[in-house]
N, C-alpha and C positions, 0 to 999 in steps of 0.2 A: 504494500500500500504506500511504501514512503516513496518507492523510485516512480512508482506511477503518479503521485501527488507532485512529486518532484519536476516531472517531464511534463506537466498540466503549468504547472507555475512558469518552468520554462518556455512553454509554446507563449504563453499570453505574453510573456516580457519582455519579447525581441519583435522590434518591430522593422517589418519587410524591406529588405535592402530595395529593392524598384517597385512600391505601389502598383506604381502600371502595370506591371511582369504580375499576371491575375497567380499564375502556380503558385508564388509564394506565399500569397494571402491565402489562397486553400489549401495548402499543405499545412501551414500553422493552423487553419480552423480546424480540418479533420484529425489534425495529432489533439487538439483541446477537446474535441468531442469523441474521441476515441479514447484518449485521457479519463475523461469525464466519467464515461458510462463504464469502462472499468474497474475506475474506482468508487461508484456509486456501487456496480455489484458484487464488489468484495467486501465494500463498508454490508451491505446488507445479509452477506452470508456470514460476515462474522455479529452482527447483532444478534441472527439466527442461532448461532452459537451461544454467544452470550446469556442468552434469556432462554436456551434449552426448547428452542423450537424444534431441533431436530430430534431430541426423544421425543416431546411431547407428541409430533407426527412421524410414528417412528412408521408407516407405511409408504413413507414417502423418499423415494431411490434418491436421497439425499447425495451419496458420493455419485451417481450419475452424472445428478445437477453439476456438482460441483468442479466433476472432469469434464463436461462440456462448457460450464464459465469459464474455466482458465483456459481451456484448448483457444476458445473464441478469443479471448484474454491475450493468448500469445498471436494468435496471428494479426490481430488490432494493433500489437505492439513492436510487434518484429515490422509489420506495412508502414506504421507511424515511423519508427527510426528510421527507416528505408527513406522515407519521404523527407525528412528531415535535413537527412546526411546529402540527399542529392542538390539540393538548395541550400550548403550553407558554404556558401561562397569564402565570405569573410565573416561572417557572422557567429562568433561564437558560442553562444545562447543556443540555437541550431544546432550545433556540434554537442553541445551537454544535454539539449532535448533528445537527441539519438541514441546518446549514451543512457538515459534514465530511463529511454523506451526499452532497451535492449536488454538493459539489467534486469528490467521490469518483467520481461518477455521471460527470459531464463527463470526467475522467480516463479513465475506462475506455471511455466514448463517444469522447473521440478516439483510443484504441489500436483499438477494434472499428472503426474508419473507415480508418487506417491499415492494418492490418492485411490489411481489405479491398481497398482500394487496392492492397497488394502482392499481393493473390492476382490481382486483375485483370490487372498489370502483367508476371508474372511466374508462371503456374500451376505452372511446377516447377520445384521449388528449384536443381535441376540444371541449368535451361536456361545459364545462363552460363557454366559450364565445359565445357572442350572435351568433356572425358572421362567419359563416362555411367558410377558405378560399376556397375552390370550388366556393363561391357565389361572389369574390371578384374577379372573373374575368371579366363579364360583367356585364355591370349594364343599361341594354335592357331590355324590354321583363319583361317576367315572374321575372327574376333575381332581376330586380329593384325592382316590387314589393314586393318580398323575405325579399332583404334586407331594404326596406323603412318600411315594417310592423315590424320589430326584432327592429329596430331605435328607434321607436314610444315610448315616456316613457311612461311608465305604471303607475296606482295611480292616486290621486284625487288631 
């Protein structure tokens, strides 16, 4: 979030070496809006975190999401350095917006690999607990049984 916040600050602060020359006004706007909505939906998965909306909808292919934001994520940011780098003349600002796009790109490339990794390792978030909560709604019937065998410690 910091190199993406970084390379948003960057785009807006340098201002376009030829006005007239329309690419460099649009390469600085689509790095700020590409900037932008990156870090608007990182700020928002990790609020999701934060306040434990992803147990709370634990139905919800949460690591999916989260490998297709950052995948989107890199390629927003690997285009924005690209564009940055090819219009920075003299322009240094340009030059440190590429670099915080790029950083930023890698950044979110190793969470979307990670992330994957854990979905390979691990497809439900529930496999390591004994206690499926489906099973923790009644505890009648078959259910009890369920969960009073998962209870039971195991070993001598």
């Amino acid at each position: 979030m910091v190199c993406t916040f970084s390379a948003f600050v960057a785009s807006l602060c340098g201002s376009p070496q030829n006005p007239w020359f329309m690419a460099d006004v649009y390469s600085a706007l689509w790095t700020s809006i590409a900037t932008a909505i990156a870090f608007v939906a990182t700020l928002a998965l990790l609020i999701a975190h934060l306040f434990h909306l992803v147990d709370t909808f634990h139905a919800v292919p949460w690591n999916t999401i989260e490998i297709m934001c950052s995948l989107f994520e890199v390629h927003c940011m690997l285009f924005s350095g690209a564009i940055m780098m090819a219009f920075a003349d003299a322009l240094t600002n340009r030059r440190i917006c590429a670099l915080f796009c790029w950083a930023a790109a890698i950044a979110y490339g190793r969470d979307a690999f990670l992330f994957l990794r854990d979905t390979r390792h691990t497809p439900d978030r529930f496999m390591e607990s004994s206690i499926h909560p489906k099973d923790m709604g009644e505890t009648t019937g078959e259910n009890a049984r369920v969960i009073s065998s998962k209870c039971e410690p195991t070993g001598s």
